[in-house]
KEKE-3310 file (N, C-alpha, C; in steps of 0.2 Angstrom, whole numbers, plus 5000, padded with zeros to 4 digits):
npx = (4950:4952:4948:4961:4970:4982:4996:5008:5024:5040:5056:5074:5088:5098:5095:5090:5084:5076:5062:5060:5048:5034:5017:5000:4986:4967:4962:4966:4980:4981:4988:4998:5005:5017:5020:5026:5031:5030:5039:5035:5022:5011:4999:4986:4978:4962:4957:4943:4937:4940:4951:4967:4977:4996:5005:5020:5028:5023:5023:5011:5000:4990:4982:4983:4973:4959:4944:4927:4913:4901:4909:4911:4918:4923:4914:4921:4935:4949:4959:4972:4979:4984:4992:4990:4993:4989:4974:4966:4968:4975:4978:4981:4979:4971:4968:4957:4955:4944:4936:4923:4916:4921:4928:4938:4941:4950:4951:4960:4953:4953:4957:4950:4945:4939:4926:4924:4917:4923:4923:4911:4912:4903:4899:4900:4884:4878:4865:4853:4837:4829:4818:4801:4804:4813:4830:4844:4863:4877:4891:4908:4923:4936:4953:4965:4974:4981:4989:4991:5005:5010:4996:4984:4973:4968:4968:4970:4960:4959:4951:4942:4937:4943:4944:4951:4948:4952:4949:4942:4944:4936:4926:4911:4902:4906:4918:4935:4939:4939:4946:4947:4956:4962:4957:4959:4957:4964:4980:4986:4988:5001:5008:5023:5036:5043:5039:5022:5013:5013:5008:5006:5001:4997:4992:4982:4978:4991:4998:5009:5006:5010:5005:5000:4991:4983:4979:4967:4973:4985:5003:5015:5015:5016:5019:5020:5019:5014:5001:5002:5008:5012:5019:5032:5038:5056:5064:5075:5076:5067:5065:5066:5059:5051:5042:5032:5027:5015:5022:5035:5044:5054:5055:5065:5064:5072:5067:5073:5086:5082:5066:5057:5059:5061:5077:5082:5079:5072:5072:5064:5056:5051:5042:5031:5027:5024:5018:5024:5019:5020:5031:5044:5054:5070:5069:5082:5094:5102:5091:5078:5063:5053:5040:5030:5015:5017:5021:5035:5049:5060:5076:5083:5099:5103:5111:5125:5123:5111:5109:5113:5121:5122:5131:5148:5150:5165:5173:5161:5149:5137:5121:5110:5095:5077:5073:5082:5076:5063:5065:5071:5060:5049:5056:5054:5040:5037:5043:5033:5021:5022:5023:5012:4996:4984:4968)
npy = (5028:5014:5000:4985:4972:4965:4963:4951:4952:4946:4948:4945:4952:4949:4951:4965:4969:4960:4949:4937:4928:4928:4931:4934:4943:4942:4953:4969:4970:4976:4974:4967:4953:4946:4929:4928:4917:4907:4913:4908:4908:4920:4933:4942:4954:4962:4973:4969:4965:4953:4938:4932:4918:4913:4902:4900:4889:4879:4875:4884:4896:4901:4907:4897:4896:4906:4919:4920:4927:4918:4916:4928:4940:4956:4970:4981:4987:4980:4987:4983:4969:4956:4946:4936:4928:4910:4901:4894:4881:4881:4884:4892:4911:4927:4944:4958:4974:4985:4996:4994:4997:4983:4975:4957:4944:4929:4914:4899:4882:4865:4868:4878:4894:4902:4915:4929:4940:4956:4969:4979:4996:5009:5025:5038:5044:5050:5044:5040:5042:5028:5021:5019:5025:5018:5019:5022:5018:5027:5021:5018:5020:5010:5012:5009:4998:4990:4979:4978:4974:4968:4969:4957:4958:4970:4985:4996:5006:5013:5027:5033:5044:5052:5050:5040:5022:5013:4998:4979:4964:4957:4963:4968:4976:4989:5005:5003:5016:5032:5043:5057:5062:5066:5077:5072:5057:5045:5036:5028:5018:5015:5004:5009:5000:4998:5006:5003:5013:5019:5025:5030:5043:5044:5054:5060:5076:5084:5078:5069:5063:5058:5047:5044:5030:5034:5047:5057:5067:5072:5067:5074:5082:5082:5093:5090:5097:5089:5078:5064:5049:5038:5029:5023:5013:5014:4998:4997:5007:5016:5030:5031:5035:5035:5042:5046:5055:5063:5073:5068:5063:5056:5056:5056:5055:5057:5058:5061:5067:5080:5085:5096:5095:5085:5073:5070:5074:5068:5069:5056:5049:5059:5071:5077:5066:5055:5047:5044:5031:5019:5015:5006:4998:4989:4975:4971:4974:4991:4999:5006:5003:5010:5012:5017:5025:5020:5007:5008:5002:5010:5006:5011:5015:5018:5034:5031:5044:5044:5035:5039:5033:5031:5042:5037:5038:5041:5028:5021:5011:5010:5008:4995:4988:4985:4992:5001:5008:5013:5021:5030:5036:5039:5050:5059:5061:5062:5076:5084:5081:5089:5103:5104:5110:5112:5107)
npz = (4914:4903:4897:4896:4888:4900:4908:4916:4922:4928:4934:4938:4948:4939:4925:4924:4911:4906:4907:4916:4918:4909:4907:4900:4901:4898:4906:4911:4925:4940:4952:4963:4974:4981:4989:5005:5010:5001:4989:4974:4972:4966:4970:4961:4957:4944:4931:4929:4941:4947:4955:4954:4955:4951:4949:4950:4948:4939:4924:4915:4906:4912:4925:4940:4949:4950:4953:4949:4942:4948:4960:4969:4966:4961:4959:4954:4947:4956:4966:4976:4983:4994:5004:5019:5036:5034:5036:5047:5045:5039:5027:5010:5012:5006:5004:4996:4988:4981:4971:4972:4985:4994:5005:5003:5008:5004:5002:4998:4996:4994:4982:4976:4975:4990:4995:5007:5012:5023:5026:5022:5014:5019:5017:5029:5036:5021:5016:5005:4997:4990:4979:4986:4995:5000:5011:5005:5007:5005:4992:4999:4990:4988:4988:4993:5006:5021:5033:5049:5058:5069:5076:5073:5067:5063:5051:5040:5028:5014:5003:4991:4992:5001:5013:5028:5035:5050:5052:5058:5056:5062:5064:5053:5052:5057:5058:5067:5068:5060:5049:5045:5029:5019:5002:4992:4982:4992:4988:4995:5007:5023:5035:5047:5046:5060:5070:5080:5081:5072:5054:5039:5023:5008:4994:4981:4982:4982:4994:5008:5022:5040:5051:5070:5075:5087:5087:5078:5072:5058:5062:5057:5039:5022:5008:4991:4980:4968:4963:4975:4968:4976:4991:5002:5016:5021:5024:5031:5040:5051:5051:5037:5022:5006:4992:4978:4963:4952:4942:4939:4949:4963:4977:4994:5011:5027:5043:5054:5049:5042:5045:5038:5024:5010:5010:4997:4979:4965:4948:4937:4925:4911:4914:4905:4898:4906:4920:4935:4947:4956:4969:4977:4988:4988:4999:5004:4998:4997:4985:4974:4966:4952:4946:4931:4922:4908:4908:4910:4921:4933:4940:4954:4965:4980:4985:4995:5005:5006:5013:5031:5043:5061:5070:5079:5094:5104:5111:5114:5109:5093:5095:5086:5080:5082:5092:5094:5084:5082:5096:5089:5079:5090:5099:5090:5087:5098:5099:5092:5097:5107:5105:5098:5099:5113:5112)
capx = (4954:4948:4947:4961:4972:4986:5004:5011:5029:5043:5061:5078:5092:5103:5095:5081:5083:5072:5058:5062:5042:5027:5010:4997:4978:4962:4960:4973:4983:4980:4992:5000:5007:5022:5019:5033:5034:5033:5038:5032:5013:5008:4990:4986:4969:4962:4952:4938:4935:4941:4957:4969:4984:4998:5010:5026:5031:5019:5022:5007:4999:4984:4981:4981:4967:4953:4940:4923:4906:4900:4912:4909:4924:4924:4911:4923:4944:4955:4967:4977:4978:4988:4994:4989:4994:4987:4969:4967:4966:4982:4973:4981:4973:4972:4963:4959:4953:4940:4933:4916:4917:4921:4936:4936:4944:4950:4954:4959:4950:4951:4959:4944:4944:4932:4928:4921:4916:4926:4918:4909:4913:4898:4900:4896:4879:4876:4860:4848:4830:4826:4812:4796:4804:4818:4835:4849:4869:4883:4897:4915:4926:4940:4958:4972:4976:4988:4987:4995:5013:5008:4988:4984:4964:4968:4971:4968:4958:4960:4946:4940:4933:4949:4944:4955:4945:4952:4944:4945:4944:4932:4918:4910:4896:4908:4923:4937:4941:4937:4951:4948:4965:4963:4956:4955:4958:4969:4983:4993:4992:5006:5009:5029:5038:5046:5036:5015:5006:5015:5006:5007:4996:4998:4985:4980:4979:4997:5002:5010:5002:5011:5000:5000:4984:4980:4976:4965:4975:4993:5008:5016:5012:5023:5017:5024:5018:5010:4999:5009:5004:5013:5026:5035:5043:5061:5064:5082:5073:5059:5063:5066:5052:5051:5036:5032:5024:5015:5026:5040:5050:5056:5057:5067:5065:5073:5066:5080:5090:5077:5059:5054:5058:5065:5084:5084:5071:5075:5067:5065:5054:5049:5036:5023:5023:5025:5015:5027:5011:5022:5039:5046:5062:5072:5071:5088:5097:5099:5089:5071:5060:5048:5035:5027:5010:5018:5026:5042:5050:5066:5077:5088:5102:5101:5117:5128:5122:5105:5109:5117:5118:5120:5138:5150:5154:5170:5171:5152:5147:5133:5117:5108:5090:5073:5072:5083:5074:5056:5066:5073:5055:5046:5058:5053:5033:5035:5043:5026:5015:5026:5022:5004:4992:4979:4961)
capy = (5022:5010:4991:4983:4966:4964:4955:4952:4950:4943:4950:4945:4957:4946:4952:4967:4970:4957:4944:4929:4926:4933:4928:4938:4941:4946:4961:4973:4968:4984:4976:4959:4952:4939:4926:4928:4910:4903:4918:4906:4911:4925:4936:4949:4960:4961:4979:4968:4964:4946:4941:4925:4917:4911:4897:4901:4883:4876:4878:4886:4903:4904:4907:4891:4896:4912:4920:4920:4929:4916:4914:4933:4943:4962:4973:4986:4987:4978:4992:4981:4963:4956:4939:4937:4921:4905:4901:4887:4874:4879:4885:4901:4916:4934:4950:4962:4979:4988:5002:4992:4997:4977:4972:4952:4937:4923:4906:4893:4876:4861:4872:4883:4900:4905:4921:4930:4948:4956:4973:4986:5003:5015:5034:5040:5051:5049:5040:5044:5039:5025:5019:5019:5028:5014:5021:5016:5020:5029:5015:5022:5017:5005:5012:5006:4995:4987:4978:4979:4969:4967:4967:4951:4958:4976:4984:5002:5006:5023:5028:5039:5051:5053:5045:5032:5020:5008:4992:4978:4957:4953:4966:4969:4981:4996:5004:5005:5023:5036:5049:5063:5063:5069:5080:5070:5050:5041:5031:5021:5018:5010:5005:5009:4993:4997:5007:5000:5015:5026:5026:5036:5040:5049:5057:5065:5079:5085:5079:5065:5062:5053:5047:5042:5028:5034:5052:5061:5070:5069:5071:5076:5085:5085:5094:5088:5102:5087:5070:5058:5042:5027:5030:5016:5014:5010:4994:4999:5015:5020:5037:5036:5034:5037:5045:5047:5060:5064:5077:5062:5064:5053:5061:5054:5058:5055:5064:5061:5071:5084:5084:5098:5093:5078:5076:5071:5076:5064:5066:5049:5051:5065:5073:5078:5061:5049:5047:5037:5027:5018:5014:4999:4997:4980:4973:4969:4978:4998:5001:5005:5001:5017:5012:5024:5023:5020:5001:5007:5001:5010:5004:5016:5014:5025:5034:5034:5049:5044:5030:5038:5029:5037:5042:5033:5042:5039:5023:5019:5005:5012:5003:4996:4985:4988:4993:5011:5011:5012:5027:5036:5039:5041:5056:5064:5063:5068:5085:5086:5079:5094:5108:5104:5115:5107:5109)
capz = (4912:4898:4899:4891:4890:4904:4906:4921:4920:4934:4933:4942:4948:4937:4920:4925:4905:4899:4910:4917:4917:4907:4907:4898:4903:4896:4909:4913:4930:4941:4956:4964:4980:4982:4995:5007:5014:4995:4982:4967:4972:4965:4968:4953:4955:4938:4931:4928:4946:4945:4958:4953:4960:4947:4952:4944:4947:4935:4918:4910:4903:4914:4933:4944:4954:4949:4956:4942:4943:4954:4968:4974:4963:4965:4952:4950:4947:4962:4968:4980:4985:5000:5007:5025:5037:5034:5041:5055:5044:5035:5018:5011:5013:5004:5004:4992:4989:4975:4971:4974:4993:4998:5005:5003:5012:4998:5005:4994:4998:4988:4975:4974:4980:4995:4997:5012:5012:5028:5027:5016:5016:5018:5018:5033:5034:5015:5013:5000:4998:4983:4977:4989:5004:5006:5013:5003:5008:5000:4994:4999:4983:4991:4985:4996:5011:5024:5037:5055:5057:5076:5078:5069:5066:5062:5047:5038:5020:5011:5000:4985:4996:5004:5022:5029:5042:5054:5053:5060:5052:5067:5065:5048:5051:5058:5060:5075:5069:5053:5048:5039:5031:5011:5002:4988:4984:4994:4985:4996:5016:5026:5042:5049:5050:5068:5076:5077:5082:5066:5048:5032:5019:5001:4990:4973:4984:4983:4999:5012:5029:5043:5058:5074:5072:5092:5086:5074:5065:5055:5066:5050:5031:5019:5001:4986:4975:4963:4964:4976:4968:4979:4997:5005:5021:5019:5029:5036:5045:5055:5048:5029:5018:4997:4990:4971:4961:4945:4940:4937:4953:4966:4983:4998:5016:5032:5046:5058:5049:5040:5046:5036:5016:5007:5008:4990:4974:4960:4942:4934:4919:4908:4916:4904:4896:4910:4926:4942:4951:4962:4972:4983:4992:4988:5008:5008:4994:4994:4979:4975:4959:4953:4940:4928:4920:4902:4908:4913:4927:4935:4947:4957:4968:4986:4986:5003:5007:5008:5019:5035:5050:5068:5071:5082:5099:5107:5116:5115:5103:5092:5097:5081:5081:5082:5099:5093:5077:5087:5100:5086:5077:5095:5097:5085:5089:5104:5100:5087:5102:5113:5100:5094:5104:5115:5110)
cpx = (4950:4951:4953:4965:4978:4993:5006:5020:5035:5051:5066:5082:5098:5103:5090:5078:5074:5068:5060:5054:5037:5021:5005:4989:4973:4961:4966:4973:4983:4985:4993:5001:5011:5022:5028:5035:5036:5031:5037:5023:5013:5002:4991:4977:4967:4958:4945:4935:4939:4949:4962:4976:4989:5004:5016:5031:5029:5019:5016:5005:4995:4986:4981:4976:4963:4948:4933:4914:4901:4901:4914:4914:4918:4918:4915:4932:4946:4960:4973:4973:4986:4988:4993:4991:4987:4981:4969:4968:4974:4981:4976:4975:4973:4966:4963:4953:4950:4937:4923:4913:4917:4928:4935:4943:4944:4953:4954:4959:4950:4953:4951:4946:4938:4931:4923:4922:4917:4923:4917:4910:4905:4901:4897:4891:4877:4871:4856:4844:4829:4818:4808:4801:4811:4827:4844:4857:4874:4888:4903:4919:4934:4947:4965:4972:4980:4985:4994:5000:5010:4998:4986:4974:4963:4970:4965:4965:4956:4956:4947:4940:4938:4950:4950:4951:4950:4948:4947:4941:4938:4925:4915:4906:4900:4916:4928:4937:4938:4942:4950:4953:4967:4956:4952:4957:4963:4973:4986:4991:4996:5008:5020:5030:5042:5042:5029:5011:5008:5012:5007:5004:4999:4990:4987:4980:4986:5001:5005:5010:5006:5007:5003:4993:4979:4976:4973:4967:4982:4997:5015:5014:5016:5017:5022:5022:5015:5006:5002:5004:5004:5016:5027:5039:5052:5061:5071:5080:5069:5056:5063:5060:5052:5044:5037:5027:5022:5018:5034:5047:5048:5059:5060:5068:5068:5073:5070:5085:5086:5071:5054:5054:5065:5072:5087:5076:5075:5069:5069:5062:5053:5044:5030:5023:5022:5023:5019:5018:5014:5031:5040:5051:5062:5070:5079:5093:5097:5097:5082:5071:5055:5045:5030:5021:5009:5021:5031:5042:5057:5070:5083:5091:5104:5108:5118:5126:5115:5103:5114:5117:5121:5129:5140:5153:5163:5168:5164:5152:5139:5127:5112:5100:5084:5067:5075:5079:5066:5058:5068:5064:5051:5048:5055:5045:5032:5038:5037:5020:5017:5021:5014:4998:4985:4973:4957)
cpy = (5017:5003:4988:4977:4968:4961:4957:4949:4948:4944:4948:4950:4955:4950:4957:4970:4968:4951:4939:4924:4930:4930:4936:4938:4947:4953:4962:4971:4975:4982:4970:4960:4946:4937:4927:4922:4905:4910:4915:4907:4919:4928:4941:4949:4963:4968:4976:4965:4956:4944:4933:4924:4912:4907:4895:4892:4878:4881:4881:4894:4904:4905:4900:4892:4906:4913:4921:4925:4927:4917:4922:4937:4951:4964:4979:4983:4985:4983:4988:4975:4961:4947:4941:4928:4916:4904:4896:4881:4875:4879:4891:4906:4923:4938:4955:4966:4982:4994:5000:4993:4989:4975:4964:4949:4933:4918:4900:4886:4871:4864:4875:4889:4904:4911:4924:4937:4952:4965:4977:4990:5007:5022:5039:5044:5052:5044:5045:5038:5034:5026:5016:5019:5022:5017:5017:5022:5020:5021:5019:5018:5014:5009:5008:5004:4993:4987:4978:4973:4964:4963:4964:4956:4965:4979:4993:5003:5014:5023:5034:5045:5056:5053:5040:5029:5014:5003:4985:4969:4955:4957:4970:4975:4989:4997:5007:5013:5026:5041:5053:5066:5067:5073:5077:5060:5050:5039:5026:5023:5013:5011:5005:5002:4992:5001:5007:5005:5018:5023:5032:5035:5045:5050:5063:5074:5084:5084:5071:5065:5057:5053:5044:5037:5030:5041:5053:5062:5070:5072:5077:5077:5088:5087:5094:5094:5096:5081:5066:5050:5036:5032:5024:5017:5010:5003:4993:5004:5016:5025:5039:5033:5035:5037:5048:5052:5061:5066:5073:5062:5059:5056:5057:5057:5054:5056:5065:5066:5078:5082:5089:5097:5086:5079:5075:5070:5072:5065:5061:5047:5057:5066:5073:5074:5054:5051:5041:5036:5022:5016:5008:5001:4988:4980:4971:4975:4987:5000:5002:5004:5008:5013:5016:5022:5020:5012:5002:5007:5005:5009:5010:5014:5018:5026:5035:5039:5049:5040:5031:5034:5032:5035:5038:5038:5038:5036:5021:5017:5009:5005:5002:4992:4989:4993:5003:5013:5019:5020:5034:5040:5043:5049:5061:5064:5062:5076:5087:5085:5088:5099:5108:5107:5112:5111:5111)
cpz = (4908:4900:4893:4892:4895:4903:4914:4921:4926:4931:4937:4941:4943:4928:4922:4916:4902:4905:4912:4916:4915:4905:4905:4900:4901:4899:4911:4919:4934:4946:4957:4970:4980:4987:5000:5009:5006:4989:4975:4967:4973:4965:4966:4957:4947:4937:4929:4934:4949:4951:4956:4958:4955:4952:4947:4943:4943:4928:4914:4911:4908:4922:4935:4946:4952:4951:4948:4947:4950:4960:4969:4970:4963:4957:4948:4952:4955:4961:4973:4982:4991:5003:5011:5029:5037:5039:5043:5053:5039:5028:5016:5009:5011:5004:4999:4991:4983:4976:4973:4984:4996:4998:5006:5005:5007:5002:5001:5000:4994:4982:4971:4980:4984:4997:5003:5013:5021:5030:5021:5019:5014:5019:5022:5032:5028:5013:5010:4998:4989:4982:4985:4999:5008:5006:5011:5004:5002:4999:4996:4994:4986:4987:4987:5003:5014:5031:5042:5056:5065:5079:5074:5064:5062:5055:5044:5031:5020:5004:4995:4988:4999:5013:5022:5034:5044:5054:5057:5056:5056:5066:5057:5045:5053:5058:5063:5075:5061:5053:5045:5036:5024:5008:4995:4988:4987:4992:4987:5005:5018:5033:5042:5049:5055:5072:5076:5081:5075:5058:5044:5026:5013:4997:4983:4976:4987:4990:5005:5019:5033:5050:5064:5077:5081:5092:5079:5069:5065:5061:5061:5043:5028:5012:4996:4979:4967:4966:4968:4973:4973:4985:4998:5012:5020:5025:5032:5042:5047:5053:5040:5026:5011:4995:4981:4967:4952:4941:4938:4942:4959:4972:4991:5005:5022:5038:5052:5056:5045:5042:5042:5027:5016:5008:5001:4985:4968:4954:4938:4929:4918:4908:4913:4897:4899:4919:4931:4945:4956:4963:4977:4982:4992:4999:5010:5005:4993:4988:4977:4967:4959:4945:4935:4926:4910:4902:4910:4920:4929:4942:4948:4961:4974:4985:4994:5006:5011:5015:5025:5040:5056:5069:5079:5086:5101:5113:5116:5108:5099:5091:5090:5084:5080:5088:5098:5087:5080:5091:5094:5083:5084:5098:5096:5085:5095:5106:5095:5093:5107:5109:5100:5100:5107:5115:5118)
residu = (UNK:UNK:UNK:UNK:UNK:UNK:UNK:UNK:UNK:UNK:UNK:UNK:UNK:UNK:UNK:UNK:UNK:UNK:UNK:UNK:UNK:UNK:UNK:UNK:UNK:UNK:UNK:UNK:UNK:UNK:UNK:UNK:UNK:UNK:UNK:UNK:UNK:UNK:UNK:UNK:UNK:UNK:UNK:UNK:UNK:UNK:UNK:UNK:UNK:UNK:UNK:UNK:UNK:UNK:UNK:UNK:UNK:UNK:UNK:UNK:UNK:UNK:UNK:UNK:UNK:UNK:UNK:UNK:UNK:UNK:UNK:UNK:UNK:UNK:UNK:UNK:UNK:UNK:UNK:UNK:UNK:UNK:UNK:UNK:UNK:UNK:UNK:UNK:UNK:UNK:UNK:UNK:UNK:UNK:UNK:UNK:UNK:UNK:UNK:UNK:UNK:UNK:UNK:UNK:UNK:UNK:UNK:UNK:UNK:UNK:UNK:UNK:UNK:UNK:UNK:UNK:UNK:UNK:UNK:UNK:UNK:UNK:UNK:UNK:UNK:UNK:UNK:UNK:UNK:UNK:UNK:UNK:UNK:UNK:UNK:UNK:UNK:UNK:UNK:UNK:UNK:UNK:UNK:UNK:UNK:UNK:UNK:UNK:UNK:UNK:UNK:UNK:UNK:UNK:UNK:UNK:UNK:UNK:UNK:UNK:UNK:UNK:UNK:UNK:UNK:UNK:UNK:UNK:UNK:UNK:UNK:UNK:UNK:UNK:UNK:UNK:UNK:UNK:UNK:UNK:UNK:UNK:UNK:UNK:UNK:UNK:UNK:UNK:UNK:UNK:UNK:UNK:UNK:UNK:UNK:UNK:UNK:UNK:UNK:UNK:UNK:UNK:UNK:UNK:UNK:UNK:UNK:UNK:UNK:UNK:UNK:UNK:UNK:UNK:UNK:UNK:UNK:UNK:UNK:UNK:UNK:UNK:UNK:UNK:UNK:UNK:UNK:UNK:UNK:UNK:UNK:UNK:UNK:UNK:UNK:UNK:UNK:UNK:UNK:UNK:UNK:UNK:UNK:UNK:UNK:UNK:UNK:UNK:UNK:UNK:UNK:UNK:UNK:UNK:UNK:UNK:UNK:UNK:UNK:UNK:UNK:UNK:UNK:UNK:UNK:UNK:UNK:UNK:UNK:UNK:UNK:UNK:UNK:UNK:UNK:UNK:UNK:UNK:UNK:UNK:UNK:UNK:UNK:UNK:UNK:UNK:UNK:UNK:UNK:UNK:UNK:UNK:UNK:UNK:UNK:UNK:UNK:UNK:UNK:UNK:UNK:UNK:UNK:UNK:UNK:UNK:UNK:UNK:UNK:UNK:UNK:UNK:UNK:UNK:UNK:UNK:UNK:UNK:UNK:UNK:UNK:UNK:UNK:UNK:UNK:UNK:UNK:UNK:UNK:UNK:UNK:UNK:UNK:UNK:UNK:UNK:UNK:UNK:UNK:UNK:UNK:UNK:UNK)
# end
């Protein structure tokens, strides 16, 4: 991938033709993160390591607040940046993820950005001898993060290598767990939004991983027969989830009613000149966004079929919340816990 200028662009559902906001930047924008408590702050990760935060409320071209040489900015492309709650003093706080193995803590202060390196990835058992005998470590190449909804300190990083480790805000030097999960990079991990043991990873390695963060190995392997670049969990469901693929398709699961393949395969560019690299689900709205590697963005709209919901017995109110979300997936990992043969 080459070095080149950037745009970050801001769309409503009212017009998704044409921007509502465009701001343009020396380095290419590789990814962002919209505050949830104030959606006019914006954090972009830049390919030249660099991380800003733009304030849509403020008329100008530039970032309000960036990260510089100095103040600790990344040596290699930012894959993922992230809001996190407010640090004690009421400062906001973001995280973000490089291929320079550092994941870093940014606190703005004074309208300056603090950074604070939370851990480096080393690669396990990979030392090699430098100059005069001194013992220098592999870096792990940082691609994709996401931290725990529940456990405030907890939070998962998937790698080049195609590791995912457990880590955790509080201890720097190691980490709670190591996964063996891919064969080749990681692209995307995510934690379930109802139920907080369940995770899911994708990889260049044609396949989708769903975990249980208290076991080893996947409870679930879906093969997509190409690159998954992005997945997402849908946030109506425990059990659906959208995953995207280099081959230009859109693939829908929902394991409640299929556990073994998607129940819909959508192609949404033309394969062999346009690479999908990622997917999101509106939060309220049935519809998701799939972006390519050309700039197009497509929005799609789930059809009814995709969205069932649990039929209604006679007489008996159908129970909804996060409480049957949480039973419905558990279900289903423990007819996988049943099955899976004990070592």
């Amino acid at each position: 991938m080459k070095q080149s200028r950037g745009m970050l662009l801001l769309y409503s559902m009212k017009n998704p033709s044409f921007p509502e906001y465009t701001f343009s930047s020396e380095s290419g924008i590789m990814c962002l993160d919209m505050h949830v408590d104030h959606p006019y702050l914006v954090v972009v990760g830049y390919y030249d390591g660099n991380v800003a935060i733009y304030n849509l409320k403020k008329l100008q071209s530039q970032p309000a607040f960036r990260s510089s040489a100095k103040s600790g900015k990344h040596t290699d492309p930012v894959w993922q940046v992230k809001w996190q709650k407010d640090d004690m003093d009421n400062n906001l706080n973001f995280f973000s993820v490089s291929s320079d193995g550092r994941i870093v803590s940014w606190t703005l202060v004074k309208s300056e950005l603090v950074h604070s390196d939370i851990i480096k990835l080393k690669v396990e058992g990979s030392t090699t001898e430098g100059l005069e005998g001194l013992q220098l470590h592999t870096v792990g190449c940082g691609t994709a993060f996401d931290f725990h909804r529940e456990i405030d300190y907890m939070f998962l990083v998937g790698t080049e290598e195609g590791k995912i480790y457990k880590c955790s805000k509080s201890y720097s030097s190691q980490f709670l767990d190591t996964y063996d999960a891919h064969n080749m990079a990681v692209d995307a991990v995510s934690w379930n939004p109802y139920h907080a043991k369940v995770f899911m990873s994708c990889s260049s390695d044609w396949t989708v991983k769903i975990w249980d963060h208290t076991i080893k190995t996947p409870m679930f392997i879906y093969d997509l027969n190409s690159a998954v670049g992005d997945v997402a969990w849908a946030p109506y469901s425990s059990t659906v989830f959208a995953a995207v693929t280099t081959n230009g398709k859109t693939h829908v699961f929902d394991l409640a009613i299929n556990k073994y393949e998607a129940i819909c395969n959508q192609p949404v560019v033309a394969k062999k000149k346009n690479k999908i690299t990622h997917v999101q689900f509106n939060p309220i709205h049935p519809i998701i966004i799939v972006g390519d590697d050309r700039g197009h963005v497509t929005c799609l709209k789930l059809s009814p079929n995709l969205r069932k919901m649990p039929k209604e017995k006679k007489g008996q109110e159908v129970q909804k919340g996060p409480a049957v979300e949480i039973a419905k997936l558990d279900k289903l990992l423990n007819l996988v816990r049943e099955v899976k043969p004990k070592i």
